[in-house]
C-alpha positions in Angstrom: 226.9 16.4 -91.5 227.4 12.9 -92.4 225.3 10.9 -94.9 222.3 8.5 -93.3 224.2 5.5 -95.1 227.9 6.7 -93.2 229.2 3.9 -91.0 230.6 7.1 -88.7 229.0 10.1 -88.2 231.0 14.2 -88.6 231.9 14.8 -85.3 229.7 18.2 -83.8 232.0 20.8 -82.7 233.7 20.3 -78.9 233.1 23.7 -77.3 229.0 23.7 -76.2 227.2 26.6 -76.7 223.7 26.5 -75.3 222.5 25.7 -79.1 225.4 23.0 -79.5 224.4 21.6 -76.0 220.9 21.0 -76.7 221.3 19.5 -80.3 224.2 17.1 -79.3 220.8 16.0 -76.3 218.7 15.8 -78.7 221.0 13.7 -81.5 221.8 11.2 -78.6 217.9 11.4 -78.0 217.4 10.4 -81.6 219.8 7.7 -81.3 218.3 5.9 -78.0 215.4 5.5 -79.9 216.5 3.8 -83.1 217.3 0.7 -80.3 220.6 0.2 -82.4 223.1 0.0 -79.8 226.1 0.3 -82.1 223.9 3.9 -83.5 223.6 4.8 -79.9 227.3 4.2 -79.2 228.1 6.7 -82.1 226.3 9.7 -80.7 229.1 10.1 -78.1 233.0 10.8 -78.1 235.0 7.6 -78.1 236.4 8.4 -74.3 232.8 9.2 -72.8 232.5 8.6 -69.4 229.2 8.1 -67.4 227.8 7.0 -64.3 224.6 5.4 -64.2 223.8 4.7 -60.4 226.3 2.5 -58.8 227.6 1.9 -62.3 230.3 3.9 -64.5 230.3 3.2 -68.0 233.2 4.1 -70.3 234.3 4.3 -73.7 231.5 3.5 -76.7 231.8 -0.4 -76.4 230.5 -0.2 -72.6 228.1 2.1 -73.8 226.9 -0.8 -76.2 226.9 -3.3 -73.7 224.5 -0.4 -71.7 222.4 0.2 -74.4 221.7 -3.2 -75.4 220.6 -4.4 -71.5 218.6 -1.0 -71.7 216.9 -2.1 -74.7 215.4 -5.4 -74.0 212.2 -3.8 -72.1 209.1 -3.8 -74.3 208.0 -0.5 -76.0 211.0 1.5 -74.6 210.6 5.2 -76.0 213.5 7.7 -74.1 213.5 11.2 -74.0 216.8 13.4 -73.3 217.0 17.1 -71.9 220.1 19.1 -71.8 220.3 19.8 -68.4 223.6 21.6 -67.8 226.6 22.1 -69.6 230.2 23.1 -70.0 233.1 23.7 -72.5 233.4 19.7 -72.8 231.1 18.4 -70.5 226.8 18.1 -70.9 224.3 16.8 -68.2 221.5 15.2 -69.4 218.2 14.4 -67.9 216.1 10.9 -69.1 212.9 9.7 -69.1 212.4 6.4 -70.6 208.5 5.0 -70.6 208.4 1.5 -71.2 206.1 -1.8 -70.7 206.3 -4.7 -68.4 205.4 -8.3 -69.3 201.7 -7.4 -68.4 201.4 -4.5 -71.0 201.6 -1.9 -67.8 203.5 1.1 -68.7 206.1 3.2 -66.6 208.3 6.4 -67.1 211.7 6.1 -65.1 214.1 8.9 -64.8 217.6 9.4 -64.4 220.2 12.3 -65.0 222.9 11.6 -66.7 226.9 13.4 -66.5 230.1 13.2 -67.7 232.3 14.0 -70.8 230.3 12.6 -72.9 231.5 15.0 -76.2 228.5 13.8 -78.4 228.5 13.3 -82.2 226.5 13.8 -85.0 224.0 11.4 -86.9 
């Protein structure tokens, strides 16, 4: 495991177990929630690939740009489930809770695939 103060983190092993799958969720997880887009970026392989909707994301600097237009909502706390998994590929599910410009809070949800090998923080 890397040190804190590491510009990159170790890389987690490839091949997901159903331990390995859950911990790379929950490092991405951890990462979403430090709202540093270039942190987030780092969780996951260089070549991820994701869809988001109508949108497909690839590579970590798309996934900055995605992060940081994610990030701009007020309060914005994300939560990340492994869902399913394979040798080198995870599904995740999200829930991200957030506030509008009135202080209302909402919880959207999303699931999340692709080959998105993730790394350790």
């Amino acid at each position: 495991m890397a040190n804190s103060n590491d510009a990159r983190p170790a890389p987690v092993a490839a091949v997901h177990t159903p331990t390995a799958a859950m911990q790379k969720a929950r490092l991405a997880e951890d990462a979403w929630n430090t709202r540093d887009p270039a942190k987030v970026a780092l969780a996951y392989a260089i070549e991820s690939r994701w869809r988001n909707r109508s949108e497909f994301i690839k590579g970590r600097n798309e996934i900055i740009l995605f992060s940081l237009a994610s990030g701009r909502r007020a309060g914005l706390q994300a939560y990340q489930g492994m869902w399913a998994f394979t040798e080198n590929r995870i599904a995740v599910c999200f829930a991200y809770e957030w506030q509008d410009d009135s202080d209302r809070w909402y919880r959207s949800t999303a699931m999340r695939t692709g080959n998105s090998v993730m790394m350790a923080s």
